[in-house]
N, C-alpha and C positions, 0 to 999 in steps of 0.2 A: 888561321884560316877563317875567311870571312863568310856568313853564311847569307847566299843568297836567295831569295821569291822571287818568283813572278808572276804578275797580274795584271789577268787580260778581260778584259769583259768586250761581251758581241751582243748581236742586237739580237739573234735567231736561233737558233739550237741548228741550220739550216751552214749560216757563216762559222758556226764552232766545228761544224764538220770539216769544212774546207777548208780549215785552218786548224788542224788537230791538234790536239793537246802533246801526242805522240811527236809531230812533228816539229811544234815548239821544242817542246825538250832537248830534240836532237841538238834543234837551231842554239839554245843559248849552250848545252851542253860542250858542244864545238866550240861555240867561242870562250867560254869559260877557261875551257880546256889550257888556252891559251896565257893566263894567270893562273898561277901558280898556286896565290894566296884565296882564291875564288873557288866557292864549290856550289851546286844549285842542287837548292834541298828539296821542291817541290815548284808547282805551279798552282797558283788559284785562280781558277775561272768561272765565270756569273756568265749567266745569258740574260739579260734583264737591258734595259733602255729607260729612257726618261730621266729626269730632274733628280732624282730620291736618292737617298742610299738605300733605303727600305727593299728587302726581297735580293738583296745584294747578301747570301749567309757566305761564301767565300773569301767577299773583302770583311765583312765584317772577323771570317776564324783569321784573317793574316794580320788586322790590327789587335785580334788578341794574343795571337804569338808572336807578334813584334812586342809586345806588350810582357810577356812571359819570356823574354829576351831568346827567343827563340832564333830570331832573323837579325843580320845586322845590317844586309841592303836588298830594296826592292828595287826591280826593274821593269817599269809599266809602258806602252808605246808612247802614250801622250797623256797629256794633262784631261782632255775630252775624254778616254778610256779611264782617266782613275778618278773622276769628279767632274760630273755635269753644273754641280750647284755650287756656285761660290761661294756661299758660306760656311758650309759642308768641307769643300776643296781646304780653307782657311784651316779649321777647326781642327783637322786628318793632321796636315804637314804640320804646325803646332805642335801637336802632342807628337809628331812622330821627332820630330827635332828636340825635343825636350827630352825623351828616351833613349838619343843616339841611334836611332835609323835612319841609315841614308838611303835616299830616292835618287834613282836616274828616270827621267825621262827622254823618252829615244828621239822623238819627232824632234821636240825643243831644243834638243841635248839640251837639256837643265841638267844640272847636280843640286841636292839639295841643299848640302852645306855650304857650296859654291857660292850661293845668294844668299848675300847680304841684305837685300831689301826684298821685300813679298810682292813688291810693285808689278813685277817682269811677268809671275806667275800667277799673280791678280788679274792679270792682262789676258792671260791666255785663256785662264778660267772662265771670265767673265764673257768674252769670245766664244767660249763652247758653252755655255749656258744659253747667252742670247739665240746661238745657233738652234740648238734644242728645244725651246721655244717658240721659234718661227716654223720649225719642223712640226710639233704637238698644234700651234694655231692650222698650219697647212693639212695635216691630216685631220682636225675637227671641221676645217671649210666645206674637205670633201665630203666626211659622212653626213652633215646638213645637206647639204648640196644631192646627195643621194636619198636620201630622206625627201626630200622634197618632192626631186623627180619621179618617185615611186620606184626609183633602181634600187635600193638597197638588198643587199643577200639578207641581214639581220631578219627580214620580215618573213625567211622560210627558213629561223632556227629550229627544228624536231625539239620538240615537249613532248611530255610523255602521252599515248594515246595517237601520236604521229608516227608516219614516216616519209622518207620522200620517194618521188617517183625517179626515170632515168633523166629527165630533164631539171631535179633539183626543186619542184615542190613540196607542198607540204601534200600527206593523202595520209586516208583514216588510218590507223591499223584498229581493225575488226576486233580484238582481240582484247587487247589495254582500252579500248572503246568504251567497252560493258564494263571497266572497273573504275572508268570516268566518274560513265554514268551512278553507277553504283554511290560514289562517293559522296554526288550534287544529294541526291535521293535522302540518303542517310543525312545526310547536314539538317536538311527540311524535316527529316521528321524528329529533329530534335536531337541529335544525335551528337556528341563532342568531339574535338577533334583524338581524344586520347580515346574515344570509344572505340572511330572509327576506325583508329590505328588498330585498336584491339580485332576488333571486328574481320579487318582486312586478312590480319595476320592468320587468324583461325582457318579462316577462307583458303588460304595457301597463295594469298596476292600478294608478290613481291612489289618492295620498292621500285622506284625509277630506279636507283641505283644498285637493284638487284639484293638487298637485305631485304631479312624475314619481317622485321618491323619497319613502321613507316614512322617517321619523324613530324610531331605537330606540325612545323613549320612548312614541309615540304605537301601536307595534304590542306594547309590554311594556301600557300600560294596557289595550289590547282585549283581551291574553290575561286579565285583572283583573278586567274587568265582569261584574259579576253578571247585568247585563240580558239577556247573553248565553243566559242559562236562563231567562229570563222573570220575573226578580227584580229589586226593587230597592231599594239599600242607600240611606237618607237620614240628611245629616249626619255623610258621609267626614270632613269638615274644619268647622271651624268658629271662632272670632274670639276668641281667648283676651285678647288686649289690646285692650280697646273705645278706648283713643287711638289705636293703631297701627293697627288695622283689618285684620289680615293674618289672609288665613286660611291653618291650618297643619292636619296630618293628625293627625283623631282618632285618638287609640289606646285610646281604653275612655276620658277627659277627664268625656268627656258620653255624655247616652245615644246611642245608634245605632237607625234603624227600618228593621226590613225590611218590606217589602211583599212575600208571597209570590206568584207566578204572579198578579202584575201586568199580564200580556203575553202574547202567545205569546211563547218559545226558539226560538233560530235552534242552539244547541247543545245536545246531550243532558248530561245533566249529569254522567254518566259520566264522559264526555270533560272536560268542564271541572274537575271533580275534578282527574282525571290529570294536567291538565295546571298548576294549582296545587299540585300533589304534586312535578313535575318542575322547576317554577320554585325552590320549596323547596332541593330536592337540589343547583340549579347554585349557589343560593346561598349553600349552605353548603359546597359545593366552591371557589367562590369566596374564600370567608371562609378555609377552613383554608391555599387559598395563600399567602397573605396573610400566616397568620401565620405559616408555613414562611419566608418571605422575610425578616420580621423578624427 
């Protein structure tokens, strides 16, 4: 009895709906049914898109149980559903052919063991990569392209101290306002960021993310945001390696757009100066200890 997978990855949690996991089942379960020697042990599904295998934990648990000889055949739609990247594509069938896993692919009808040469599925690969590609340059055209025009949503994402109106901007909330403020306040009069987490906490000021403590990192970025004065910076970071898909912090790479007085400001900008004036100083205080220590 041979044991079967299947693996399917979608772009959206949106198309996994509409394409149920339930009703896969039925689907290969039916035709399995039909071989005698065939049994379907499960299914692995990713909602994930792009170049990567990265973020993919489903194909990665199937190449560990293929691995654990757990599976003896997977069955995936196409070559573009189980490897966007050709090297990645390469690397996968390799080791699975080395272990005695066989691959159908549906679209191509490929059989794994079938090909003799990589040529065919090099081909296909290399196809849905380019494809994937063109798609990831055409979606960064647009959001430049919105960015420019001043259309983009990004510029009314809610930070905390926000909220939006029925038409989708940004407006004060009164409330998380005063623990803005509070924050800029305490920075200036010298205050740390682990004080001010202390600080907060005693207060009864929950996080953005609704914990009793506030995280350094999360009270250093609000002292950071521009939206803070009614501004906002688009395109802090952005995706230097279209395989790896990581985004890492712009430093002048690509362009940057501000949107001026965007908003209303929960801070005077004075203040906010000041207090990007003061982050400066600690950190170059920091820096020379540093190299006193050395």
């Amino acid at each position: 009895m041979k044991r079967v997978a299947v693996y399917c990855r979608v772009s959206t949690k949106e198309e996994l709906q509409q394409h149920s996991l339930q009703a896969q089942q039925e689907y290969y379960e039916k035709n399995l049914a039909l071989l005698s020697d065939y049994k379907l042990i499960g299914i692995y599904a990713d909602t994930a898109s792009g170049l990567r295998r990265k973020k993919r934990s489903q194909f990665e648990k199937l190449i560990r149980d293929c691995k654990r000889k757990k599976i003896d055949v997977i069955i995936t739609k196409s070559i573009s559903r189980f490897a966007r990247n050709t090297l990645d594509f390469l690397i996968v069938i390799r080791k699975l052919k080395e272990i005695g896993v066989e691959v159908f692919f549906e679209n191509e009808k490929i059989l794994l063991s079938k090909e003799r040469s990589e040529f065919k599925m090099t081909m296909f690969a290399t196809v849905a990569q380019e494809e994937s590609i063109s798609k990831s340059r055409s979606i960064r055209w647009g959001l430049i392209h919105r960015f420019e025009s001043g259309e983009s949503k990004l510029a009314n994402r809610i930070c905390y101290g926000y909220t939006k109106d029925k038409d989708g901007n940004l407006i004060v909330d009164e409330e998380k306002a005063q623990n803005v403020k509070l924050i800029f306040e305490l920075y200036l009069q010298g205050y740390s960021l682990s004080k001010i987490s202390k600080e907060l906490k005693e207060r009864g000021i929950l996080s953005p993310t609704g914990k009793e403590t506030w995280a350094n990192m999360a009270i250093d970025k609000l002292l950071s945001n521009e939206k803070y004065i009614g501004n906002v910076m688009l395109q802090k970071t952005y995706v230097a390696d279209i395989f790896e898909q990581k985004q890492v912090t712009n430093k002048g790479e690509v362009t940057r757009f501000l949107y001026e007085n965007n908003h209303v400001g929960i801070i005077e900008k004075e203040l906010f100066d000041a207090v990007q004036e003061e982050k400066q100083r600690r950190s170059r205080l920091i820096k020379q200890n540093n190299e006193l220590r050395i």
